[in-house]
N, C-alpha and C positions, 0 to 999 in steps of 0.2 A: 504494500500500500504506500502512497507518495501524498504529501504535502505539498500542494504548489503554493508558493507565497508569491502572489503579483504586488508589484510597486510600482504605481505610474511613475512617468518617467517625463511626462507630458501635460501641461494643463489640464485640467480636465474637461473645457471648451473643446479639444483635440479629442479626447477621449470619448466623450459623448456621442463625437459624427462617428466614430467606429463601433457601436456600442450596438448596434441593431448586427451587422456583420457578427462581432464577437459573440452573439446573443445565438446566433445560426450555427456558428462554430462549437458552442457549446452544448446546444443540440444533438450535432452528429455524434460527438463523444457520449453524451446521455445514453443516446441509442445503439451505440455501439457496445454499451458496455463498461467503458474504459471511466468515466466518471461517474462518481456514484453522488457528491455535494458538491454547491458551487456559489459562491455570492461577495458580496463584497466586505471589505472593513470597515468597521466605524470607530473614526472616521474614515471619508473615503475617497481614501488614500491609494487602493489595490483591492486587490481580493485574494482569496483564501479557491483552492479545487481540491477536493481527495479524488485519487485516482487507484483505479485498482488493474488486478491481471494483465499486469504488460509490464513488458522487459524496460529497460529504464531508456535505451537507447530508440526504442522505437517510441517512449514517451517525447524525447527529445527534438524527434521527428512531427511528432503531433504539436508538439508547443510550439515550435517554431512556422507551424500552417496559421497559427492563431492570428488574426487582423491587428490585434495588439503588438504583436513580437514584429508581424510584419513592415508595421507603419511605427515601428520603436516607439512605443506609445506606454511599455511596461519592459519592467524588469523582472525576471522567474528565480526564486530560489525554489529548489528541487529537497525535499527532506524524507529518505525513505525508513518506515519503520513495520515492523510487525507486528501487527493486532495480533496477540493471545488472550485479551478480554473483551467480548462487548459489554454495557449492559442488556439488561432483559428487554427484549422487545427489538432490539436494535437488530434491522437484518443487511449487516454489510456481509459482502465475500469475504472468509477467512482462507488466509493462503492455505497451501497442501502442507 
């Protein structure tokens, strides 16, 4: 599972006109599978994506399709960790 910490990097007047693009971009990852949360910080500043079942290099590949990364509009810190607790109720993928 990954941590993506976005940090604009760009007013947020810049950030808003990509904002419906990034919105579609998030999207496909939704349905694909690949993100399971996504939204902003408060304040906001960036946002926050969990991402699950994917190798980290072909995450790498996916964030950089992002409208964001494309129009350098954000910055990604990447933080991989291992879910061995949810709470109850909580149904994310646990790795193998």
């Amino acid at each position: 599972m990954y941590v993506i910490d976005l940090t604009y990097t760009a007013p947020l007047e810049r950030v808003d006109d990509a904002l419906e693009a990034h919105r579609a971009f998030l999207t496909q990852q939704f349905e694909a599978g690949v993100f399971v949360a996504a939204g902003p910080k408060v304040p906001r500043d960036g946002g926050i994506i969990l991402a699950v079942r994917i190798e980290r290099d072909k995450l790498d590949e996916i964030l950089a399709s992002d409208p964001f990364a494309q129009q350098n509009l954000a910055r990604y810190e990447v933080t991989e960790f291992k879910a061995t607790r949810l709470a109850p109720g909580l149904n994310l993928p646990m790795p193998a």
